[in-house]
C-alpha positions as a Markdown table, in Angstrom:
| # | Residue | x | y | z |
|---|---|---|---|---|
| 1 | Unk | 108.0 | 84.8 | 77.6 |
| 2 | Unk | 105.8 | 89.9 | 75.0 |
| 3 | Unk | 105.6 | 93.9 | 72.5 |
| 4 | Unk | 106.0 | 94.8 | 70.5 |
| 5 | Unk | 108.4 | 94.4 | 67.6 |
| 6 | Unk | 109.1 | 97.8 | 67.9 |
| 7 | Unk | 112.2 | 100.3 | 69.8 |
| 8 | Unk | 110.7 | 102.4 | 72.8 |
| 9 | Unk | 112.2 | 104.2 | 75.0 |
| 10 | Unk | 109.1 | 102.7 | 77.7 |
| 11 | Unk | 107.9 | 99.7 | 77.7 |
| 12 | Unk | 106.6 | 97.0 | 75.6 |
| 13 | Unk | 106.4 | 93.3 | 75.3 |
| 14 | Unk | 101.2 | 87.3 | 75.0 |
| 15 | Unk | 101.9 | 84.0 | 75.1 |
| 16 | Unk | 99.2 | 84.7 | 78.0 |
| 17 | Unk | 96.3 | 84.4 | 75.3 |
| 18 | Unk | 94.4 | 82.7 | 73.1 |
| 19 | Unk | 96.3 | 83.2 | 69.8 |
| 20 | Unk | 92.9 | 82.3 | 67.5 |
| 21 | Unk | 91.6 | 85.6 | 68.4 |
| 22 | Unk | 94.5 | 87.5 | 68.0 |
| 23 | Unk | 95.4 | 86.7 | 64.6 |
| 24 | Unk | 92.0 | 87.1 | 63.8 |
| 25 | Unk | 92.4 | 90.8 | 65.0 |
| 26 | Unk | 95.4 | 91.0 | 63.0 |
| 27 | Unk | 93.8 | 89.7 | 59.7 |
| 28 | Unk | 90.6 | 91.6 | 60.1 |
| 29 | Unk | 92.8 | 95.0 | 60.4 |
| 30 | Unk | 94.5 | 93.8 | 57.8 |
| 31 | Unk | 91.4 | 93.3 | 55.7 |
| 32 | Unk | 89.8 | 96.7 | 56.5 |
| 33 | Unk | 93.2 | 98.8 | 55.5 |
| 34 | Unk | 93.0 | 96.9 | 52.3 |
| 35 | Unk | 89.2 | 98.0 | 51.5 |
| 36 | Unk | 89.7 | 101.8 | 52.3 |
| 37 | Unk | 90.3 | 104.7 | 50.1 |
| 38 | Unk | 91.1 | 107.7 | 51.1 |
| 39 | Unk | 90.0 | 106.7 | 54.7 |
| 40 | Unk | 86.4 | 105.2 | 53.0 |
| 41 | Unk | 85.6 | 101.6 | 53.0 |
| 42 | Unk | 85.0 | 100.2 | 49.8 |
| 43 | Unk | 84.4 | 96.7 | 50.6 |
| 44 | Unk | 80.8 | 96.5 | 48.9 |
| 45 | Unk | 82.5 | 97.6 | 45.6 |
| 46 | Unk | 83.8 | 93.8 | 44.9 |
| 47 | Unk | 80.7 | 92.0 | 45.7 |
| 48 | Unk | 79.1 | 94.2 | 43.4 |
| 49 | Unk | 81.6 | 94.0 | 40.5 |
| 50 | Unk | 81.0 | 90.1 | 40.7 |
| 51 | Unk | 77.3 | 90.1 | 40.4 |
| 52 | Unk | 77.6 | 92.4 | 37.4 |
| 53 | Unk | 79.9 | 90.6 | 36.2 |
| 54 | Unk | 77.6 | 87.5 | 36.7 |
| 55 | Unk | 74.8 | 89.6 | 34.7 |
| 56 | Unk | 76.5 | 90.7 | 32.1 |
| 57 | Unk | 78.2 | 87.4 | 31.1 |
| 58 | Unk | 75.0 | 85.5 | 31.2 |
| 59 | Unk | 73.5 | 88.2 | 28.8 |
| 60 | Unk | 75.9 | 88.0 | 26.5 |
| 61 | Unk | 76.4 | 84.0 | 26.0 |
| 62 | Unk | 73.9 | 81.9 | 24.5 |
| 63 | Unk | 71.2 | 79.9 | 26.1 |
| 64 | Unk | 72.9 | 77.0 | 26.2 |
| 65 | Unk | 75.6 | 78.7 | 28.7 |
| 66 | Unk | 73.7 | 80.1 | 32.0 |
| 67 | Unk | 75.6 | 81.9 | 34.4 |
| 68 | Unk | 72.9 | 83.4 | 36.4 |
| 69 | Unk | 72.7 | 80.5 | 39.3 |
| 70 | Unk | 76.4 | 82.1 | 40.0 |
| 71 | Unk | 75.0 | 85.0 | 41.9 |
| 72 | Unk | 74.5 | 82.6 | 45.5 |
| 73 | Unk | 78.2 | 83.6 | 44.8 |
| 74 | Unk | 77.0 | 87.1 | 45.8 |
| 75 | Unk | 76.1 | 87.3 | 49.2 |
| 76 | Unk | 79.2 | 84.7 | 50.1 |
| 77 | Unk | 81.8 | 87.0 | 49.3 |
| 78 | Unk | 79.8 | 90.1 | 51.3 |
| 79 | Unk | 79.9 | 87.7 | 54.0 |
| 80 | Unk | 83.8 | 88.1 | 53.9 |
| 81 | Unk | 84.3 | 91.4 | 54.1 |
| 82 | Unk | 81.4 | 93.7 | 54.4 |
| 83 | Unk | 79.4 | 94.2 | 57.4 |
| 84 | Unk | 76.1 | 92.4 | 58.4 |
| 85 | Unk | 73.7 | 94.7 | 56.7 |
| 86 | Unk | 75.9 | 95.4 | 53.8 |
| 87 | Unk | 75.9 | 91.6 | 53.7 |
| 88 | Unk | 72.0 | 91.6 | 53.9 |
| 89 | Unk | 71.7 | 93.8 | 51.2 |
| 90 | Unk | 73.5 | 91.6 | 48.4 |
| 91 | Unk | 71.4 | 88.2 | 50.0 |
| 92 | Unk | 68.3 | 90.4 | 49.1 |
| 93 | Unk | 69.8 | 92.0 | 45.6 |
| 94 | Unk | 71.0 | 88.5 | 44.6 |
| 95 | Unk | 67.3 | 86.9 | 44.3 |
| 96 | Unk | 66.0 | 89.9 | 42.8 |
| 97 | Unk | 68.5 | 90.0 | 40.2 |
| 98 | Unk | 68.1 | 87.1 | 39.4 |
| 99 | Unk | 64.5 | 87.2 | 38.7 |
| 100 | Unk | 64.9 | 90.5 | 36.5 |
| 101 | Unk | 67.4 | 88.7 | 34.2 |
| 102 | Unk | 65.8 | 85.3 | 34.1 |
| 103 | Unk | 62.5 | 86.7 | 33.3 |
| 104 | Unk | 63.7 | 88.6 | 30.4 |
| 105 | Unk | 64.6 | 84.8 | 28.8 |
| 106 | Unk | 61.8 | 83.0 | 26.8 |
| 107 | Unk | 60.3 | 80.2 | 29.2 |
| 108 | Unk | 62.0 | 77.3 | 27.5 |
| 109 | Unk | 65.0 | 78.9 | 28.3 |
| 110 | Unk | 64.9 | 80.3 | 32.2 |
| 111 | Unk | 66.7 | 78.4 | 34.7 |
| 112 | Unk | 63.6 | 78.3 | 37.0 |
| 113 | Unk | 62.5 | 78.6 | 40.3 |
| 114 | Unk | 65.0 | 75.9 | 41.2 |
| 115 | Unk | 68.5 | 78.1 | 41.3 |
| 116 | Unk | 66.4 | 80.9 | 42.7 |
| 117 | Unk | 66.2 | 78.9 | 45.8 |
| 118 | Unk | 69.3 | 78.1 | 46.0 |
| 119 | Unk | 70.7 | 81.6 | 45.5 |
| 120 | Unk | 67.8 | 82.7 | 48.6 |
| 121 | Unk | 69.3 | 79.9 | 50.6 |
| 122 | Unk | 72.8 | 81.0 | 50.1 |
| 123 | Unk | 71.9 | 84.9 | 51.1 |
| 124 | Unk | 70.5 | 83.2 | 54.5 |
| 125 | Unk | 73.9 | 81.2 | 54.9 |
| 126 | Unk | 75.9 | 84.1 | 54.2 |
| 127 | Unk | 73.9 | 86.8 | 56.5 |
| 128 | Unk | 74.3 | 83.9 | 58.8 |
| 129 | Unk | 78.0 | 83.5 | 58.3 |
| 130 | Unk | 78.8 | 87.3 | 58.2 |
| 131 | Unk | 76.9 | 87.5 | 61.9 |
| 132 | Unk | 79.3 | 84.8 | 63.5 |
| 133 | Unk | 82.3 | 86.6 | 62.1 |
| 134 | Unk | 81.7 | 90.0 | 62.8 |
| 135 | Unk | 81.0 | 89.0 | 66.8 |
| 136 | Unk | 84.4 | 86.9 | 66.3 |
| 137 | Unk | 86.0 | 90.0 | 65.4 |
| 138 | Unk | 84.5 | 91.7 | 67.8 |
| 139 | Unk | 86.0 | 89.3 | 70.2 |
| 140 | Unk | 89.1 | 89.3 | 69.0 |
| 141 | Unk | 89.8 | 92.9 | 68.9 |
| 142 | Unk | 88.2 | 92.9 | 72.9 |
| 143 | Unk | 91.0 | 90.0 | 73.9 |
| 144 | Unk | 93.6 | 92.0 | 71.9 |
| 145 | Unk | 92.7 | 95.4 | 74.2 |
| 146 | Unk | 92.5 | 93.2 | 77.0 |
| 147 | Unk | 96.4 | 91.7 | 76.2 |
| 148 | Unk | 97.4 | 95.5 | 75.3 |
| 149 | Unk | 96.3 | 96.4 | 78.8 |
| 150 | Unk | 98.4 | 93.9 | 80.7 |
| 151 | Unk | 101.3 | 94.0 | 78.7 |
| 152 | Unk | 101.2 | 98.2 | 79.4 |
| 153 | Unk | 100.6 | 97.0 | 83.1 |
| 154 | Unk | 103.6 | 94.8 | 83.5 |
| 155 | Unk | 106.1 | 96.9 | 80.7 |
| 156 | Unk | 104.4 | 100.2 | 81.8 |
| 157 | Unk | 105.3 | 103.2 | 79.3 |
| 158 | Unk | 108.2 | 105.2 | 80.7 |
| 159 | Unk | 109.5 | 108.8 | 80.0 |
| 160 | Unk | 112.4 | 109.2 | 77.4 |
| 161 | Unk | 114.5 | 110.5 | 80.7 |
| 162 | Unk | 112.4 | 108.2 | 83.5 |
| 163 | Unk | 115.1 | 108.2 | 86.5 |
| 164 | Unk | 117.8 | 110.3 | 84.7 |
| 165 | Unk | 118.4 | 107.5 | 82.6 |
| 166 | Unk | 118.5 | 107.4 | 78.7 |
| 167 | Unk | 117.0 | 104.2 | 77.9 |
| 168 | Unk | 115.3 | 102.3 | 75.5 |
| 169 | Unk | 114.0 | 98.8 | 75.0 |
| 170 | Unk | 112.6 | 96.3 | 72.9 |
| 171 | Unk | 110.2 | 92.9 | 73.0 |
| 172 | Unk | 110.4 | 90.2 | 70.8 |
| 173 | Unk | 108.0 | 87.6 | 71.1 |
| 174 | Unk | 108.6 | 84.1 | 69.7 |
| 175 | Unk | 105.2 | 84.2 | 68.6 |
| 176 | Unk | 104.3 | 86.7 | 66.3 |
| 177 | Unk | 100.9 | 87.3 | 68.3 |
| 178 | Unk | 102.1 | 87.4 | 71.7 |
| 179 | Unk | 101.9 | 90.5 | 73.5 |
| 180 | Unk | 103.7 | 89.8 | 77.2 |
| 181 | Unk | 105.4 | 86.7 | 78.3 |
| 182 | Unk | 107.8 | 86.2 | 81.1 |
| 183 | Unk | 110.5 | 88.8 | 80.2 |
| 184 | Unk | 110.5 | 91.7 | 82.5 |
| 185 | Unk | 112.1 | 94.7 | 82.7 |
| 186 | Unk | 111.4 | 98.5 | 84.8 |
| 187 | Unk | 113.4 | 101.6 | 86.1 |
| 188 | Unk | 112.4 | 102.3 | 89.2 |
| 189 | Unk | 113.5 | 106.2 | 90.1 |
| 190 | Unk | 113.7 | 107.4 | 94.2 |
| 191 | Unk | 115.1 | 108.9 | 97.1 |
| 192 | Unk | 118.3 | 106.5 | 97.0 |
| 193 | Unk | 118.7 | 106.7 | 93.2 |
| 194 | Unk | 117.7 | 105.2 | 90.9 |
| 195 | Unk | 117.4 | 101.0 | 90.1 |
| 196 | Unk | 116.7 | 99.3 | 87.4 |
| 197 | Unk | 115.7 | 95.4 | 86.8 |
| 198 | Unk | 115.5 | 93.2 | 83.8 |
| 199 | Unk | 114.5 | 89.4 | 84.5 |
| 200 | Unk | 113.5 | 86.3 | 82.6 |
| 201 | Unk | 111.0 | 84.2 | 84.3 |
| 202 | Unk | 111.5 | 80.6 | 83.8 |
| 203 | Unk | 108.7 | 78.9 | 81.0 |
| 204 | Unk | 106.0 | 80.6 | 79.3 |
| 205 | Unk | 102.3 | 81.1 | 79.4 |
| 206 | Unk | 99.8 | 82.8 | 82.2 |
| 207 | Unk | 101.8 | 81.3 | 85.2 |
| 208 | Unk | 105.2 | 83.2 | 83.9 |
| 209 | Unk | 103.4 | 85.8 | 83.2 |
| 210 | Unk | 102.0 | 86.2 | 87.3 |
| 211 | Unk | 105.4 | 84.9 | 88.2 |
| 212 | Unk | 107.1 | 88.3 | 86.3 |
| 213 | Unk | 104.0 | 90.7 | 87.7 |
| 214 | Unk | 104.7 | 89.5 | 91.0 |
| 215 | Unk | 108.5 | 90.7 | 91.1 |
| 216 | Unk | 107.8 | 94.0 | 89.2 |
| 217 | Unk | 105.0 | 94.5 | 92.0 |
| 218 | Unk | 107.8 | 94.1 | 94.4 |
| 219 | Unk | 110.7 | 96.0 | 92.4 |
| 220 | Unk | 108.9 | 98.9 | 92.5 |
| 221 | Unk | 107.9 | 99.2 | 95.7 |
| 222 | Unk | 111.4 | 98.1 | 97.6 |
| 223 | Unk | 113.6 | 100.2 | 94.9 |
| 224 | Unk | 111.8 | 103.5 | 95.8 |
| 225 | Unk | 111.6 | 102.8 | 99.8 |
| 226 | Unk | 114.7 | 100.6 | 100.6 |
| 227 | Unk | 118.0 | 102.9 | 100.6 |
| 228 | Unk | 120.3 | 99.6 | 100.7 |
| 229 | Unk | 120.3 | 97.8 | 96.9 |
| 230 | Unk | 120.9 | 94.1 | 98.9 |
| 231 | Unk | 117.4 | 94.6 | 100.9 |
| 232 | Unk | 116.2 | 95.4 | 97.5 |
| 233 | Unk | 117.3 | 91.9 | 96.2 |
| 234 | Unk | 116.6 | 90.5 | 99.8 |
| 235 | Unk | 113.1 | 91.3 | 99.3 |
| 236 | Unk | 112.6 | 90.3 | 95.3 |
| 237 | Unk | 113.9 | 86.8 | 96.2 |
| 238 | Unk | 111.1 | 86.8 | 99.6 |
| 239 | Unk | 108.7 | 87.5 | 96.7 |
| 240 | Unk | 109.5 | 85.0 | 94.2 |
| 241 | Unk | 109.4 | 82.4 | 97.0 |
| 242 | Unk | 106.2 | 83.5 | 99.1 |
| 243 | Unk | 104.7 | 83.6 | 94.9 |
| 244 | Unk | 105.4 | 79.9 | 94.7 |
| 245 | Unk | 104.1 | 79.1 | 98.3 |
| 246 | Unk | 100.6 | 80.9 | 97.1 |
| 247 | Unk | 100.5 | 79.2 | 94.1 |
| 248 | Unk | 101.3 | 75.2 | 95.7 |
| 249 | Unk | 98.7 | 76.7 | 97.9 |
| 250 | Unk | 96.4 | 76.9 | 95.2 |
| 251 | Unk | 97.4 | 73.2 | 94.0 |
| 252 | Unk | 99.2 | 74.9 | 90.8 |
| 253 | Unk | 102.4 | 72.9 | 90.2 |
| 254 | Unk | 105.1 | 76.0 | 90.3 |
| 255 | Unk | 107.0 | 74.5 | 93.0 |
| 256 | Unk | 110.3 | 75.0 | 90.7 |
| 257 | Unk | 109.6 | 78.7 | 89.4 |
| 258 | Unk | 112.6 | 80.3 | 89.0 |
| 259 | Unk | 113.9 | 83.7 | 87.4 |
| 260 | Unk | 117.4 | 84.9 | 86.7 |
| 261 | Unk | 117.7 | 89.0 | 87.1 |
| 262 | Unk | 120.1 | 91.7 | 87.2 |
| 263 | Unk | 119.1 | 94.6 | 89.3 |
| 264 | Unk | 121.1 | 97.7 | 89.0 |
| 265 | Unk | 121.5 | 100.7 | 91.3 |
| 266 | Unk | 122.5 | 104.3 | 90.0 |
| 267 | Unk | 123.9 | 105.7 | 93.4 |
| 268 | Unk | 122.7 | 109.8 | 93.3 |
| 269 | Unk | 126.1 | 111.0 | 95.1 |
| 270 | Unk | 128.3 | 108.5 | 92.8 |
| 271 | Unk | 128.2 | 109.3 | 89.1 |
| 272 | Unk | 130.9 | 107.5 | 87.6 |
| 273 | Unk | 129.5 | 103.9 | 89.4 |
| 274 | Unk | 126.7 | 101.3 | 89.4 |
| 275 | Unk | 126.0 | 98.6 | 92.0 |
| 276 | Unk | 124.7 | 95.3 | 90.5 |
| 277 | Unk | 123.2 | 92.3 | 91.8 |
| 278 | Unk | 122.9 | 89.4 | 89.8 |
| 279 | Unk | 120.7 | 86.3 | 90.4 |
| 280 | Unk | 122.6 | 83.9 | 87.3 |
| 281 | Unk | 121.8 | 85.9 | 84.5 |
| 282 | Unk | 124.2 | 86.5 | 81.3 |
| 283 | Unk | 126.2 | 89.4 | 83.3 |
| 284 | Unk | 125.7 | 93.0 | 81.0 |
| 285 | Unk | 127.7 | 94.5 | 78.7 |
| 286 | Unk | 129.4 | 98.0 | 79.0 |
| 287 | Unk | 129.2 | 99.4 | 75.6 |
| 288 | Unk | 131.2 | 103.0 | 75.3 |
| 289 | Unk | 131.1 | 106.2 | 72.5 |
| 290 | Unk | 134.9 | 105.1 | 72.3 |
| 291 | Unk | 134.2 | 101.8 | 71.0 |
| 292 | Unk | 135.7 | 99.9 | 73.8 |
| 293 | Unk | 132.8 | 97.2 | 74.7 |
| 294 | Unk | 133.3 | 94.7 | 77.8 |
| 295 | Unk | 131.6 | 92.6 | 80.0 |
| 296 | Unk | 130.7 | 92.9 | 83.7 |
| 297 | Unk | 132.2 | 90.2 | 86.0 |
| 298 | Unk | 129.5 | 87.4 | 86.3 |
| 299 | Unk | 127.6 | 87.0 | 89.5 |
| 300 | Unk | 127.7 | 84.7 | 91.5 |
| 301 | Unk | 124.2 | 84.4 | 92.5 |
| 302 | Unk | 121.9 | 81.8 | 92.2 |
| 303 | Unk | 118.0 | 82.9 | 90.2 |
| 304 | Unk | 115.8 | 84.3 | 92.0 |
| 305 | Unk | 113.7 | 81.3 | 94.0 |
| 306 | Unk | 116.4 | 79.3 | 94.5 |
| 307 | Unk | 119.1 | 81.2 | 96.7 |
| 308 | Unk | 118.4 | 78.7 | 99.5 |
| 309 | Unk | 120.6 | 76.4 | 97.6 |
| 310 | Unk | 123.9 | 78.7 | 97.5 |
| 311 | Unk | 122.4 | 80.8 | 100.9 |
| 312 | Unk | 120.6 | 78.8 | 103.8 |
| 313 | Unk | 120.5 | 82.0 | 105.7 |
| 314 | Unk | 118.3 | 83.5 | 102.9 |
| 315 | Unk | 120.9 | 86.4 | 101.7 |
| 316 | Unk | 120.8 | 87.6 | 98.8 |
| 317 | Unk | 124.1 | 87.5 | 96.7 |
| 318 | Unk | 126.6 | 90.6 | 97.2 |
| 319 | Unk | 126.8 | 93.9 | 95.6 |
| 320 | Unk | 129.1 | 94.7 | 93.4 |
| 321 | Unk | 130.4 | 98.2 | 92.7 |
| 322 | Unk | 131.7 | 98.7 | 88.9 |
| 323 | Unk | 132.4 | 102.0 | 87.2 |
| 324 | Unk | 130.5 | 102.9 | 84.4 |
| 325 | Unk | 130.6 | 106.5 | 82.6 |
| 326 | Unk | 128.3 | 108.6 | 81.6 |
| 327 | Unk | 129.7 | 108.3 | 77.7 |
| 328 | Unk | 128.6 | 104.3 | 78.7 |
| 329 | Unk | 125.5 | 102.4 | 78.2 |
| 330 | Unk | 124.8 | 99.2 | 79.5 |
| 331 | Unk | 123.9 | 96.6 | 77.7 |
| 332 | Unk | 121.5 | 93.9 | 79.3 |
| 333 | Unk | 119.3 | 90.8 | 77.3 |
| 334 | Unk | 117.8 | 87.7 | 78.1 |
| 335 | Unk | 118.7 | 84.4 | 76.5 |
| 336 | Unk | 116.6 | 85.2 | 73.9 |
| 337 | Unk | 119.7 | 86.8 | 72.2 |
| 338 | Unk | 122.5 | 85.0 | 73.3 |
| 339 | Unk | 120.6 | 81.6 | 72.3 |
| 340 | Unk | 119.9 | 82.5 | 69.3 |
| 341 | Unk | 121.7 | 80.1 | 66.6 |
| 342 | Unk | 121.6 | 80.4 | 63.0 |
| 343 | Unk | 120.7 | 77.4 | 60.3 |
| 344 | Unk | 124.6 | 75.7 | 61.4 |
| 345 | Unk | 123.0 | 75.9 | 65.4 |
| 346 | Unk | 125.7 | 79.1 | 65.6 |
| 347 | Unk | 124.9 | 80.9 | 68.7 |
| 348 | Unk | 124.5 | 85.3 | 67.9 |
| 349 | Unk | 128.2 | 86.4 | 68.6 |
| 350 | Unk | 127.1 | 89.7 | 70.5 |
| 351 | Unk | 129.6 | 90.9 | 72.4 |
| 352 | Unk | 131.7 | 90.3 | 68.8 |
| 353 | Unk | 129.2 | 92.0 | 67.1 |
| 354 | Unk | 128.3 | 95.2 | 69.2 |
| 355 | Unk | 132.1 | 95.6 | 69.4 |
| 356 | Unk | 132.4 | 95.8 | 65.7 |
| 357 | Unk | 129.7 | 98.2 | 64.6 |
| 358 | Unk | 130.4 | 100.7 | 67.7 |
| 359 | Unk | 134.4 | 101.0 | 66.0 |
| 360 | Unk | 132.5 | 101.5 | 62.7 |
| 361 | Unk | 130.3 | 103.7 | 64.0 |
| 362 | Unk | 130.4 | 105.1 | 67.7 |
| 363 | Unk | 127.1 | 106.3 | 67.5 |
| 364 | Unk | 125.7 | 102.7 | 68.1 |
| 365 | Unk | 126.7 | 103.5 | 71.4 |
| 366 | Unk | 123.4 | 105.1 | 72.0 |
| 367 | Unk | 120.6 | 103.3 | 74.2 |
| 368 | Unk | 117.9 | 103.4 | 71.2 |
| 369 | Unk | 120.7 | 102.8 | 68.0 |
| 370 | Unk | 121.9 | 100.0 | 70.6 |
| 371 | Unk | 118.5 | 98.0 | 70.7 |
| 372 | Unk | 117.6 | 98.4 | 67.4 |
| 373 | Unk | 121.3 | 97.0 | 66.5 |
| 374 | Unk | 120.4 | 94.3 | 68.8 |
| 375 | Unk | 117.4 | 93.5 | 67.5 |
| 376 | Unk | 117.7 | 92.9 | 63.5 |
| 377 | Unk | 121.3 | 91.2 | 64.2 |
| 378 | Unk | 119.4 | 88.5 | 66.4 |
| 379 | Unk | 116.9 | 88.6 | 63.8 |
| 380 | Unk | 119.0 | 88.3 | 61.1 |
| 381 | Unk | 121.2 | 85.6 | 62.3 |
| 382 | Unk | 118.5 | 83.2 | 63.4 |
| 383 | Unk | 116.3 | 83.9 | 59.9 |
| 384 | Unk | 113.3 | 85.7 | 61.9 |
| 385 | Unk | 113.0 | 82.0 | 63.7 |
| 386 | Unk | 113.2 | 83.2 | 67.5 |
| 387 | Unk | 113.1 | 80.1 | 69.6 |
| 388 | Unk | 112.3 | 82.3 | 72.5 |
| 389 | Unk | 111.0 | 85.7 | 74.2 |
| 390 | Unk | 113.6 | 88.4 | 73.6 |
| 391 | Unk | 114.2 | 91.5 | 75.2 |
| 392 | Unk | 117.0 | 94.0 | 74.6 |
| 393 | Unk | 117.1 | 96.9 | 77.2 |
| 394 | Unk | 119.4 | 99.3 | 77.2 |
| 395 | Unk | 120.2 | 102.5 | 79.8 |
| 396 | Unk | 122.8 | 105.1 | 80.0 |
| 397 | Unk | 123.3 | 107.7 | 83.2 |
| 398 | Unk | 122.4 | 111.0 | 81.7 |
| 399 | Unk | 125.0 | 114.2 | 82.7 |
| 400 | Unk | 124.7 | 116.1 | 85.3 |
């Protein structure tokens, strides 16, 4: 299940690719940051401190210690972090270097024509060498815009007020190099209000990844056109099953796809309410500016895929009406917070937790303080370690 490690008020969130190239990417951005000044790359600067370096310790030792084979050193480190001509340049100032100060030697004393072979040879190599990584990188940074894209497809950037909501969100991938997973999460503005959905698609990899695509495809469509929240729901649980019929279709072994969700409805003529529809997820907290933090009543909804069980008539489970203010913001995770357990196998107290720093603080209270509360306290108390995808979304009616 992807985004950023980062708060946004949009979206965010690859266990959907290759993660060779990607922390690749990283290192080779990493690399170049490190060889800039003042926006300048200086990365030919330490392959030419070592063959001068090279020079002028063979110069000043005696004939009996020869340090001028070093420079097949040369080229090899240019390999690493300079460019393939820059590269090309030191396996072509190597040899010739090499020449110039062995020639300056009286015969009895030159290294001969043996080493200078060997440090041509290694320029080859490392020209060579520099070529494969270079197109590696190349690659890597190609898959990385390619990940960026989809993760922006399926968490798609919204405005700061999208829907008349204040909201705010954050991903947290288990792996530090994913970028989208099965964690899902949209608001979904229209005619009949506005709806919002957060979901966690059960496994990981490509297929919870088309499994999550699939229901945002559908979200956003219903939530704009349907005025009744339980066709909504009606039609995301249609979705997730006619997905799994495709995909056994296919001969793809998703038979048991699941996903447990909480869609929300901000009614346009009822301020002080939301209507919510849960399919077994962890029900959301209500977290208010006067510190008082609660939980809504759990659903009693099956996940999404498996109504059938609970429903053989195909309804969806009911709606439920709660009041929640406009000094209120709700709350909603996936299991990636409430399972996270600490070095005793603790799970993260939240409700405890959020409770406590809103009376210290009711500030907290805020959608984008909220998430970024959320986040470093599951951080904190499972050591960085997440066993799973994380996302902490948060949305609060704005006033009329």
């Amino acid at each position: 299940m992807t985004s950023p490690r980062s708060v946004s008020g949009g979206g965010g969130g690859q266990s959907l690719f290759d993660r060779y190239p990607q922390a690749r990417r990283r290192d080779s951005l990493r690399r170049q940051q490190m060889l800039r000044v003042r926006g300048r790359s200086v990365a030919w600067l330490p392959p030419l401190v070592l063959l001068l370096g090279i020079v002028m310790v063979d110069i000043h030792t005696t004939t009996d210690f020869r340090m001028i084979s070093w420079l097949v050193l040369v080229p090899g480190i240019a390999a690493a972090i300079c460019g393939v001509w820059g590269t090309v340049v030191y396996a072509v100032l190597a040899p010739m270097t090499y020449v110039a100060v062995d020639s300056q030697l009286p015969p009895q004393h030159q290294a001969g024509p043996a080493d200078l072979v060997l440090a041509a040879i290694g320029g080859v190599l490392a020209t060579a060498a520099c070529v494969v990584r270079v197109r590696g990188e190349a690659r890597a940074l190609h898959m990385a815009d390619i990940a960026d894209t989809v993760r922006r497809t399926l968490l798609r950037p919204m405005p700061s007020d999208w829907g008349g909501l204040d909201h705010a969100a954050v991903y947290l991938a288990a792996d530090s190099d994913a970028r989208v997973g099965g964690d899902f999460y949209d608001i979904q503005p229209g005619p009949y209000g506005t709806r919002v959905l957060l979901g966690d698609v059960q496994g990981k990899g490509l297929r919870a990844v088309e499994t999550a695509a699939a229901l945002l495809g559908t979200f956003r469509e219903a939530a704009y056109h349907e005025p009744d929240l339980r066709t909504v729901a009606r039609r995301l649980e249609t979705r997730l099953r006619r997905h799994r019929d495709h995909q056994a279709a296919l001969g793809r072994a998703d038979g048991d796809r699941f996903a447990t969700a909480v869609l929300l409805g901000f009614p346009p003529d009822a301020v002080g309410s939301v209507d919510v529809v849960n399919f077994g997820h962890d029900p959301p907290l209500v977290v208010g500016d006067d510190g008082e933090v609660r939980q809504l009543p759990p659903g009693d909804g099956l996940p999404l895929g498996l109504g059938e069980l609970a429903r053989p008539d195909g309804q969806p489970p009911p709606v439920r009406t709660v009041r929640v203010s406009t000094a209120e913001t709700l709350l909603l995770t996936t299991d990636g917070v409430t399972e996270a357990r600490d070095g005793r196998g603790a799970f993260y107290p939240l409700a405890r937790e959020v409770a406590k720093a809103v009376a210290q603080d009711p500030r907290v209270a805020r959608p984008r303080r909220l998430v970024t509360f959320v986040r470093d306290g599951t951080l904190r108390h499972c050591g960085g370690r997440l066993a799973d995808d994380t996302t902490v979304f948060a949305v609060r009616r704005r006033p009329l």
